[in-house]
LUMPA-414157 format. One line per 5 residues: their letters; for each residue x, y, z of C-alpha. Coordinates in nm, 2 decimals. Example, Ala and Ser with C-alpha at 12.3 -4.5 7.8 and 13.67 -1.06 7.14 Angstrom:
// residues 2
as = 1.23,-0.45,0.78  1.37,-0.11,0.71
// end
This chain:
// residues 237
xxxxx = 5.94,5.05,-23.00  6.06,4.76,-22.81  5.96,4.96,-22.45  5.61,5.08,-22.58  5.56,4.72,-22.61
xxxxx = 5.69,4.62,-22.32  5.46,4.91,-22.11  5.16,4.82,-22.29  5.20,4.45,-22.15  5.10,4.45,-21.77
xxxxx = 4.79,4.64,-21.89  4.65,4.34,-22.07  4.75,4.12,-21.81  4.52,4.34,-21.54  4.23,4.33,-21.75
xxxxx = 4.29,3.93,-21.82  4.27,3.88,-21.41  3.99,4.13,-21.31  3.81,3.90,-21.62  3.90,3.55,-21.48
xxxxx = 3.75,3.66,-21.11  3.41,3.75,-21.22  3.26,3.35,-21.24  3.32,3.28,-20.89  3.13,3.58,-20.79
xxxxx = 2.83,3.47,-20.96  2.89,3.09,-20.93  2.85,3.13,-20.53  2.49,3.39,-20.59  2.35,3.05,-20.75
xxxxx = 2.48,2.85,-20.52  2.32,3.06,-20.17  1.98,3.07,-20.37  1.90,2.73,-20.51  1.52,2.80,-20.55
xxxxx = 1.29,3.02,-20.62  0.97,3.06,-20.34  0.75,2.81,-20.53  1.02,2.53,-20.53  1.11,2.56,-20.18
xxxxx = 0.80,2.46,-20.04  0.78,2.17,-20.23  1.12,2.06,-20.20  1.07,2.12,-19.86  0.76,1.89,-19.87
xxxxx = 1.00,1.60,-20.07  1.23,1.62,-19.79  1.00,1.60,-19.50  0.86,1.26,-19.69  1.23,1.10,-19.74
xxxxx = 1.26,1.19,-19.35  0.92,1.06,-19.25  0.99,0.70,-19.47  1.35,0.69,-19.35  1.37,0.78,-18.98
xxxxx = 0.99,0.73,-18.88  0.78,1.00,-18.71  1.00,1.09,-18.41  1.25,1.21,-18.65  1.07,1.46,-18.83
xxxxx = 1.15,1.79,-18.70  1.19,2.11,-18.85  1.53,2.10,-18.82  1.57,1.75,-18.99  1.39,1.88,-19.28
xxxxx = 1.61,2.19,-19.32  1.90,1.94,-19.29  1.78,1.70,-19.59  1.66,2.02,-19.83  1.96,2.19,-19.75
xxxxx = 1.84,2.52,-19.64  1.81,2.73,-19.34  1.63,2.62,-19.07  1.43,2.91,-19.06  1.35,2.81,-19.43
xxxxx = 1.03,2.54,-19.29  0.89,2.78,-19.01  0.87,3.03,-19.28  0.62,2.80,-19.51  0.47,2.60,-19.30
xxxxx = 0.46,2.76,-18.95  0.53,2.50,-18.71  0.57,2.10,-18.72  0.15,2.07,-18.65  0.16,2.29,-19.00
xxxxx = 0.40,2.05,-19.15  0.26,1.71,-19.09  -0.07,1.87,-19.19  0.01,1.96,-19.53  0.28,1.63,-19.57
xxxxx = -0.05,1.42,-19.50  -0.22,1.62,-19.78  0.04,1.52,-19.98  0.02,1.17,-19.86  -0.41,1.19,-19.97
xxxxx = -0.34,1.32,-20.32  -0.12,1.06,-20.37  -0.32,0.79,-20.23  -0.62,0.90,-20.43  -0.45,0.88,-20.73
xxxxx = -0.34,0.56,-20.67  -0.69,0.43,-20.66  -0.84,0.64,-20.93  -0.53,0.49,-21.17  -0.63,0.11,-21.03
xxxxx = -0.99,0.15,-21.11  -0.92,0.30,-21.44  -0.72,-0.02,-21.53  -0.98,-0.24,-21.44  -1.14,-0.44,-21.72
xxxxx = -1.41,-0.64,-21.57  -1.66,-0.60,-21.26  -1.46,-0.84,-21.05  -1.15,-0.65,-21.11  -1.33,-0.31,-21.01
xxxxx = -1.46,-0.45,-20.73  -1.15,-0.53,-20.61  -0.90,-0.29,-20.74  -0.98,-0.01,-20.45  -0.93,-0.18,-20.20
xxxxx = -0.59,-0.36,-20.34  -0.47,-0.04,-20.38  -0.54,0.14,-20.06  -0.36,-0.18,-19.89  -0.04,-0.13,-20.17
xxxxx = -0.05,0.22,-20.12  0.02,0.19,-19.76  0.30,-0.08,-19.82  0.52,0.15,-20.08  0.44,0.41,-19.82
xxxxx = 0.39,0.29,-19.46  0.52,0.62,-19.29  0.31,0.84,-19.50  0.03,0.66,-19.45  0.06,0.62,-19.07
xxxxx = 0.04,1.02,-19.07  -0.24,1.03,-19.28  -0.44,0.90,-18.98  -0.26,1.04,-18.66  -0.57,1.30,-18.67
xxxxx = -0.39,1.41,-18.35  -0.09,1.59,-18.49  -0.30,1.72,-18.76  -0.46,2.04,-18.87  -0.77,1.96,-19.06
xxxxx = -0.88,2.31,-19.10  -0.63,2.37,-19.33  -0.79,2.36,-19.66  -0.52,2.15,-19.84  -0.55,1.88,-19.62
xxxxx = -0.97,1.87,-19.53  -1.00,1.86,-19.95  -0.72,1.63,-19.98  -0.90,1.40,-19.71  -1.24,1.49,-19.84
xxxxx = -1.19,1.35,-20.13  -1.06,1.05,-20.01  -1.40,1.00,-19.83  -1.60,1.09,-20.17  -1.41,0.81,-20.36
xxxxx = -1.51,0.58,-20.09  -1.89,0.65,-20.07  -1.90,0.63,-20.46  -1.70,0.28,-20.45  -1.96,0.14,-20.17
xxxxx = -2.29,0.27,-20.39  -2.15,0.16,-20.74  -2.19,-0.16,-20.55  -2.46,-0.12,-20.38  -2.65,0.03,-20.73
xxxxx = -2.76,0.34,-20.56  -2.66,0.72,-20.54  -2.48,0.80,-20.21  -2.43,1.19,-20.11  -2.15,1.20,-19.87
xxxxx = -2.32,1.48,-19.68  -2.61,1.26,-19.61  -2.64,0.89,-19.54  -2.90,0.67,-19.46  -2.80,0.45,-19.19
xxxxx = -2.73,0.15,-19.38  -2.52,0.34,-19.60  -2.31,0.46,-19.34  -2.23,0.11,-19.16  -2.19,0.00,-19.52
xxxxx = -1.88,0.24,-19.61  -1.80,0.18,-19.20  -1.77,-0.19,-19.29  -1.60,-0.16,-19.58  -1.30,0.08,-19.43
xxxxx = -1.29,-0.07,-19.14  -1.24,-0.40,-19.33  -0.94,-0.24,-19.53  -0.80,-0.01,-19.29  -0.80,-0.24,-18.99
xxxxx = -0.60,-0.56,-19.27  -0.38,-0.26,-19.33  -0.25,-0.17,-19.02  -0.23,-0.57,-18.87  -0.02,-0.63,-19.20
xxxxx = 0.19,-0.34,-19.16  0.23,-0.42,-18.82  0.31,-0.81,-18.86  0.05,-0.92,-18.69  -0.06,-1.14,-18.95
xxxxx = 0.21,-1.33,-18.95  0.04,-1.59,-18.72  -0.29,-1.65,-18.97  -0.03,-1.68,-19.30  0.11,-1.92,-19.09
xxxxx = -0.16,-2.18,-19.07  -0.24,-2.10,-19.40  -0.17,-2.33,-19.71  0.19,-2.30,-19.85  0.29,-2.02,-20.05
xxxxx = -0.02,-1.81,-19.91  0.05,-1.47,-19.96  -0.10,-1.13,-19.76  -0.27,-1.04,-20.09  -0.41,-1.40,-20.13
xxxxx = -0.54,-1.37,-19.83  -0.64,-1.03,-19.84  -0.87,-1.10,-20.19  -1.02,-1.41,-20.01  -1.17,-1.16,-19.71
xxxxx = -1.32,-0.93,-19.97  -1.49,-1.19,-20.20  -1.60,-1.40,-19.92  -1.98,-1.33,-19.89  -2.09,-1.12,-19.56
xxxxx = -2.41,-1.19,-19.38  -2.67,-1.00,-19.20  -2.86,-0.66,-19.25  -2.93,-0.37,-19.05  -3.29,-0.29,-19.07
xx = -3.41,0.01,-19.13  -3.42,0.20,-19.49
// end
């Protein structure tokens, strides 16, 4: 009795061990494949704007992108075809999120003064939480626009635009088709915003705040150029 026993032993024990190394096996499957094709691409994306923010533009490679998502470098080429393709649908990202920006600051406006002005104070804030996706927004250079992500990303950046400059103008614009006046008015208007932008990103306004009254902030500043009354017409309809 005591030997059955005894040979019936080591068979357990087998079955216990082959048992114990099956987790491993499927513990490193999970860990070679961490996402599925969908998440890929936008981790992918995520990455490429913790590069862009943290190391500039001349850091953003392929490679570096791979690196931060923690994938192959084949992994980018495979989505987005090469850097050009990249940037381009990074800067799409970078429009989507700036539009919402200004859509949720207009929304939270409660009185004319405040609508007038909450556009433009975001588009400025936007590009301060974000100064490196906002510089690619613009390099049209390293872009793609006929990618359709990023011309309706940008398009309807534009649109918003237009619509601000005729609410306050009281009058219907079509972004296909402006009057002249129209289009130096929205030409004013983002040139105004864009051009504070970039001096204040690029501390060239350091100068002005100096001379100005204690305490004067950029945004002070900033809200004094857009109420300040603005003189002269073009003629013309």
């Amino acid at each position: 009795m005591a030997k059955s026993e005894t040979a019936r032993r080591p068979r357990t024990s087998k079955k216990t061990s082959s048992a114990s190394s099956a987790p491993p096996r499927t513990a490193s499957a999970k860990t070679e494949a961490p996402y599925h094709h969908g998440a890929l691409r936008e981790a992918l994306l995520q990455a490429a704007e913790r590069v862009l923010e943290r190391d500039g533009l001349s850091g953003l490679t392929l490679r570096a992108v791979a690196r931060e998502a923690g994938v192959s470098h084949a992994a980018p080429t495979h989505h987005f075809g090469d850097l050009t393709g990249l940037l381009s649908e990074l800067a799409a990202v970078g429009f989507r999120q700036f539009n919402a920006a200004m859509a949720s600051s207009c929304d939270a406006a409660t009185t004319p003064m405040e609508r007038a002005l909450a556009r433009p104070k975001a588009y400025v804030a936007y590009a301060q939480a974000h100064p490196g996706m906002y510089g690619i927004m613009f390099r049209t250079e390293r872009l793609d626009y006929s990618r359709p992500s990023l011309h309706e990303a940008a398009e309807a950046s534009f649109a918003g635009l237009a619509n601000a400059i005729g609410m306050m103008r009281q009058e219907q614009i079509s972004g296909d088709s402006l009057t002249l006046n129209q289009g130096a008015a929205i030409a004013r208007a983002w040139s105004m915003v864009h051009g504070f932008t970039m001096l204040l990103l690029d501390g060239r306004l350091e100068d002005i705040l100096g001379r100005l009254p204690e305490g004067t902030t950029p945004e002070r500043l900033f809200e004094a150029m857009l109420t300040a009354p603005m003189s002269g017409k073009l003629p013309g309809p």
